[in-house]
N, C-alpha and C positions, 0 to 999 in steps of 0.2 A: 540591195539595201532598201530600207523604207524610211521615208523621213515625214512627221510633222512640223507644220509653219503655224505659229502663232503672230497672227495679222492684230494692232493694236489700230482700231480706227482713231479714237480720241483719247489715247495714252496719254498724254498732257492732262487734259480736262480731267480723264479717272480719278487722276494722282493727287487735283486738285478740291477734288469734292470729296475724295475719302477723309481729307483734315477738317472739313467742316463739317457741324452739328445739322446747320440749315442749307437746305439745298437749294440754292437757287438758280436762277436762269445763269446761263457762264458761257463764255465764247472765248473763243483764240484767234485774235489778228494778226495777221505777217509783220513780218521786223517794220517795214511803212506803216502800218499801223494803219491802213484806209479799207483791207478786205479782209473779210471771216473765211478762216479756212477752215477752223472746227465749231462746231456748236453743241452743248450738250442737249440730252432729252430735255430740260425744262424751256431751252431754248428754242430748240426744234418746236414743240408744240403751241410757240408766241407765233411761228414764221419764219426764224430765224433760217439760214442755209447759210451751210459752207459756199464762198464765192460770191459770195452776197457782201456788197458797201455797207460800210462802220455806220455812215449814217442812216440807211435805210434800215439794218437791223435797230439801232436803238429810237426809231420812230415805230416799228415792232413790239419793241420791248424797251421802255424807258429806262427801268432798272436792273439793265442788264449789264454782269460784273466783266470787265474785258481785261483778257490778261494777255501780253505779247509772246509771240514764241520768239526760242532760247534754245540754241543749237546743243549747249552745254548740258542745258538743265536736262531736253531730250536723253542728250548721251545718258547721265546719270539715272534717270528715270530705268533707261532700258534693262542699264548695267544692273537695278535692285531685281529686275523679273528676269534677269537668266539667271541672278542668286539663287532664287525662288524656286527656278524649272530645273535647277543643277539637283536639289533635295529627289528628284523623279528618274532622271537622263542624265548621264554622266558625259554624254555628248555635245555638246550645246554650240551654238552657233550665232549670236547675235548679229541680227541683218537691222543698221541702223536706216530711220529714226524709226520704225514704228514697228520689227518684226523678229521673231525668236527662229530661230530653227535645231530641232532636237532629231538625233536618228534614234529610231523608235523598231528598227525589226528584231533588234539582240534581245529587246524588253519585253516581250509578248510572252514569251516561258515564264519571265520574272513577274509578272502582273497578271498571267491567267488568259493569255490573248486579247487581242486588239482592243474590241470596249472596253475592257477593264482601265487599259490606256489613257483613252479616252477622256471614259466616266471619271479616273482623277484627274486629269488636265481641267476637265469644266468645274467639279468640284473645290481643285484650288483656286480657280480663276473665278468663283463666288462669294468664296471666303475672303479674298482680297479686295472686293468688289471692283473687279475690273474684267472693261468688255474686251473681248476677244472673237475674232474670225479664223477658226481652225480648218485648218484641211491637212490629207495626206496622200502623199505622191510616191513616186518610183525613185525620179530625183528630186533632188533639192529645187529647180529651178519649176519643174512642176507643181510641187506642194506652194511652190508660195504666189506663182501665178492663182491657183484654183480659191485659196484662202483669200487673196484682195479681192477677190469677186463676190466671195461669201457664197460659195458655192461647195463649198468642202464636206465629205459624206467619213463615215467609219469603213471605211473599203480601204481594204488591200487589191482589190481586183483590178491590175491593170488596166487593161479590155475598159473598162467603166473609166477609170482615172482618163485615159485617153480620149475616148470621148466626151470631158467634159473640155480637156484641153482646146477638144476639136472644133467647140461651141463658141471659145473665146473669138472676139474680137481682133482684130490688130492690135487697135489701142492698148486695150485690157493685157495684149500678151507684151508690151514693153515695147513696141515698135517705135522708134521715132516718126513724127512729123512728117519730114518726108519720105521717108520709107514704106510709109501708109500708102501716101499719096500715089509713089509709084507702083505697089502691087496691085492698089484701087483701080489704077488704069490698065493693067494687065486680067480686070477681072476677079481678083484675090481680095475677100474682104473677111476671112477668115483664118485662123493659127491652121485648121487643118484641112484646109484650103492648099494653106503652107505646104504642108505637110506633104500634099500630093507629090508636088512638082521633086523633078530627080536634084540630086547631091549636083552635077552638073548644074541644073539651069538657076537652083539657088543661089551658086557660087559667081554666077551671071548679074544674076538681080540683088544681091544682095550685097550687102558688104561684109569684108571677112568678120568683124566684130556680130554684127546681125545672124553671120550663117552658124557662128559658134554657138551663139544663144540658143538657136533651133537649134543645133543639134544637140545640147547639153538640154535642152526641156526633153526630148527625145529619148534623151540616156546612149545616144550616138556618142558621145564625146564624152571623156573623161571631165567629172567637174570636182574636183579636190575642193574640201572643207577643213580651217582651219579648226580646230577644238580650243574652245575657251574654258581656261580655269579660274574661277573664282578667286579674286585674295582672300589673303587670311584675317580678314579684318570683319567688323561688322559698321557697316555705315547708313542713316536714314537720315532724312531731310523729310518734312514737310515746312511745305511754300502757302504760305496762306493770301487769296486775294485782299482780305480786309486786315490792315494791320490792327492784331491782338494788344492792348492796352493794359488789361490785368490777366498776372499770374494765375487766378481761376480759368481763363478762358485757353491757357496750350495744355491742361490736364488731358482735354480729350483727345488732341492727336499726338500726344503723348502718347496717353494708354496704345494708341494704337501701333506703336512703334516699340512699344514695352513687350506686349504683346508678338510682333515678328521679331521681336530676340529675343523670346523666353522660346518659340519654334526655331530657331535659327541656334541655338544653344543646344535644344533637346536636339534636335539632327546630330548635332557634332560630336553630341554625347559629352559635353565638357561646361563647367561655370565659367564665371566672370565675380571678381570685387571689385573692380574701376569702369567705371564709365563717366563719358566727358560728355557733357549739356554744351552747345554751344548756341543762343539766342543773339541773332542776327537782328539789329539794323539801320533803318534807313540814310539817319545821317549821323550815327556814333559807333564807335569799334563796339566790335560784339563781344555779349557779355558770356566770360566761360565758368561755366561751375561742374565742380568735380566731387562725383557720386562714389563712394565708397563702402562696402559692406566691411565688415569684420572676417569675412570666411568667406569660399566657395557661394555663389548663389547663381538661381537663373529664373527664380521666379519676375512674374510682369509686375506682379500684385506688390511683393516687398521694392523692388525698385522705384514703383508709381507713389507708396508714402514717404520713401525716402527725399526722393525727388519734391512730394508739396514741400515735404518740412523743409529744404533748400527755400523752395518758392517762397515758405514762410519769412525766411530769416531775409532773403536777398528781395524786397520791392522789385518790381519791373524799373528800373530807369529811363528809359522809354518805349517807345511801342514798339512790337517784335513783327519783323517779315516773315521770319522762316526759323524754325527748332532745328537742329543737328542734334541726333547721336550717334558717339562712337564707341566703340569699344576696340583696345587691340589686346588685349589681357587674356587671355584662356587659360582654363585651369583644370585638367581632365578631372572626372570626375569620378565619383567612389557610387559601389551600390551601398544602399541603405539596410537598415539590420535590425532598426530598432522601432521605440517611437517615442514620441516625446510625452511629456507628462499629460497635456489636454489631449493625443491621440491625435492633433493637426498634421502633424508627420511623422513619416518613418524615419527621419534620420534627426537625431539630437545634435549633431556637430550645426546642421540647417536651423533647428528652433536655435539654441544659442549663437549663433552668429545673425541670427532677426532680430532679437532682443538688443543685443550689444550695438547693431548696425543704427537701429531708431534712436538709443539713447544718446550716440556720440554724434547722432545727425543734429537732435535736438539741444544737447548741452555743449557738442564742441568733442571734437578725436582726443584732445589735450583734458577732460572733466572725468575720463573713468578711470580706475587704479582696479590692479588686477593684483590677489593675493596669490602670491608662492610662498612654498616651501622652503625654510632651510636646515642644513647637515646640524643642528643644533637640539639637546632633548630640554634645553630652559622653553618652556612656553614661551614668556617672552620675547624668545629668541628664534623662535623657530618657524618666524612668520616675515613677510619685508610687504612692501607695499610697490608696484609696477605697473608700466603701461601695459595696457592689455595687448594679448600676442593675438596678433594675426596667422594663424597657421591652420592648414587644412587639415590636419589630420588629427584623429582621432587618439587620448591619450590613452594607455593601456588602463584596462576599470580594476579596481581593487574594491575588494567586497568589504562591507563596512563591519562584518561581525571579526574582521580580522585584525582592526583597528580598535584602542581603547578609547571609552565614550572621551568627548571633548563638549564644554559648555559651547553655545551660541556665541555670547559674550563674554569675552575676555577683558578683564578690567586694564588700564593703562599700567597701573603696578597691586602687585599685593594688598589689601586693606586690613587691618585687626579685626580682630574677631572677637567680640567682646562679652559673649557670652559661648557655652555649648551646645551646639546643635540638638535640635528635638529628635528626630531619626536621623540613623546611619543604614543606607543604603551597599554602597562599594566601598572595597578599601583595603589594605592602604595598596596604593600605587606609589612604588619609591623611583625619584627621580632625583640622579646625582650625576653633579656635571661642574664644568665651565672653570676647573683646575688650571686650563691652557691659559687664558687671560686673565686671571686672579679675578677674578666673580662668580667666584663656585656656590654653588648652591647643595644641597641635603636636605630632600622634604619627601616627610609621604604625604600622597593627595587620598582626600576620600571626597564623594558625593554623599550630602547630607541635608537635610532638611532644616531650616532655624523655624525658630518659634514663630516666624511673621510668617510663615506658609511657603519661602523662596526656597525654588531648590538651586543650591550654590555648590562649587565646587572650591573645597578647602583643604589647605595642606598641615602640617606642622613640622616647621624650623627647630633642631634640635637646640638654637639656641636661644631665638626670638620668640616662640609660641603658636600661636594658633594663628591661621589667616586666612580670609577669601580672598579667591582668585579671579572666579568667574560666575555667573547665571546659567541654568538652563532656562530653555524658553518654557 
């Protein structure tokens, strides 16, 4: 087998700089809160270092933003990049706090061989804009010794993978403190150094936890890996160092979380109409608002104006820490067949549930009525007024040359007609009905032209006379 490690140096910082617009200087101090274990690039080039005092770095760098690490937030962070790396490797391995493991030699047929591999792994990991240290090994415990060192090559070539092993350190290959100490005095300052000495004299110097290790970087030892599967959920959080005060300012790491579920939707090949906004913070319960389409959707673009027009109507009530989105709703989806009147899309069930989505955002779910049909041939009668349906599917199309014409506007009742039409176009269309509950009716309709230039649609009552009904436009 062949396996890739994705080594994440300052997976916290990444996570944290993709939600802002301005990049500034950013570090990560331990739970004590007195040493820098990460520093980002803008930090790094004030002077900042990992292992470096709180206050020596900020006499470095005054306005530098410090955020503490969060064992949780870690976990969570990790949990969103093997989401990510599951779309490539159906294997996945997540090695907390900082590193992925995917077996990669079943996927070399399916990708073209190895760099092809590769070249998407970096690929995605640019797109996301997060740093990553890749390497790849024979085992598991190889590939991710070779990648913390940032020594990781496109080789499958054992022979090579071993010798870089053979260049590690003690330190570097995981050895404990004293474990060092001892092979340092036996002469051993080297993994293949290690290496040398027999299964014997290891089992001597070492302890059984330490001889297992070698022997599993070696591929001597069986090292079984769990496989992680994804839930079936879609989950994103962006953590913002400065708390956001106006609604304008979580647009952008929105977008950018709209954006990995509108990828995260097209992978699974399925839509979404509910997603749940949840803005977090500091000293009041967090505010939930709930995004709703009218239809199937997965675009980033209709969710992001969905989402202002919330912003619009709901003020910030106070300053937000961190955005949550969720979604657990899926909705397979259909191919498209058509396109819509402007040509924006191939699918009309999409343009009309955009439409419908924006207006109920902006007026309220409760402000649109939806006209149906009913089993009735009284005009009057043959219309009702309804909430609009939420339903994905497409209704069967009826060609309109198979239906007879119908005005635009239908008047609330009958009006007289007080003169005779100037042209007669269609006619008569006889419509006789409504026996069953004693309001029967007996009219022919014709479309006809009056003297004022409207074209109206008008009947006559065999006992009443003349009447409009309706306009055309």
């Amino acid at each position: 087998m062949l396996w890739l490690y994705l080594h994440f140096p300052h997976l916290l910082l990444d996570h944290l700089r993709r939600s802002h617009e301005n990049q500034g200087a950013l570090a990560v101090v331990e739970g004590a809160g007195h040493k820098i274990i990460q520093a980002c690039p803008s930090a790094k080039a004030q002077g900042v270092r990992a292992g470096m005092r709180l206050k020596t770095a900020l006499s470095l760098s005054p306005e530098l933003h410090i955020v503490q690490a969060d064992e949780q937030q870690e976990a969570r962070i990790l949990e969103d990049q093997a989401r990510w790396l599951y779309r490539y490797a159906a294997y996945i391995v997540p090695v907390p706090p900082d590193g992925l493991l995917a077996e990669i030699g079943s996927l070399q047929k399916l990708y073209g061989g190895l760099p092809a591999v590769w070249q998407t792994v970096e690929q995605g990991l640019n797109e996301r804009q997060l740093n990553a240290w890749i390497a790849i090994g024979h085992t598991p415990l190889a590939a991710r010794l070779i990648a913390r060192t940032g020594q990781g090559e496109c080789t499958a070539d054992t022979g090579h993978i071993m010798r870089t092993l053979n260049r590690l350190s003690l330190f570097d290959a995981g050895f404990d403190d004293q474990s060092c100490l001892r092979l340092q005095r036996l002469g051993l300052n080297t993994l293949g150094e290690v290496f040398t000495l027999p299964a014997a004299e290891l089992a001597k110097r070492l302890s059984p936890e330490l001889l297992a290790r070698t022997q599993k970087i070696q591929g001597t030892r069986a090292d079984p890996q769990t496989s992680w599967q994804p839930p079936h959920r879609f989950r994103q959080q962006a953590d913002f160092v400065q708390e956001i005060e106006h609604a304008q300012g979580l647009l952008f790491p929105l977008q950018r979380i709209l954006r990995e579920l509108e990828d995260d939707l097209c992978w699974r090949q399925q839509d979404t109409d509910s997603l749940l906004l949840v803005l977090q913070h500091r000293h009041e319960e967090p505010t939930r608002l709930r995004i709703r389409t009218s239809g199937p959707e997965h675009r980033a673009e209709t969710f992001l104006k969905l989402s202002q027009i919330r912003f619009e109507q709901h003020p910030l009530r106070a300053p937000v820490i961190a955005i949550i989105l969720s979604v657990n709703r899926f909705i397979p989806r259909e191919a498209p067949d058509e396109r819509d009147l402007l040509g924006e899309t191939q699918d009309l069930n999409e343009a009309w549930h955009t439409l419908i989505s924006r207006l109920q955002a902006r007026l309220g779910s409760d402000s649109l009525r939806q006209l149906s049909p009913q089993a009735d041939h009284r005009p009057e009668r043959a219309w009702s007024a309804s909430d609009v349906i939420r339903n994905s599917h497409r209704r069967a199309h009826v060609e309109s040359s198979q239906l007879p014409r119908r005005p635009l506007w239908l008047l609330k009742g009958p009006q007289p007609l007080t003169e005779p039409p100037a042209t007669w176009f269609s006619g008569p269309e006889r419509i006789s009905g409504g026996w069953w509950d004693g309001q029967r009716v007996h009219r022919d309709y014709y479309i006809a032209q009056l003297h004022t230039g409207q074209l109206a649609w008008v009947f006559h009552d065999a006992r009443d006379g003349w009447f409009v009904h309706g306009w055309f436009g």
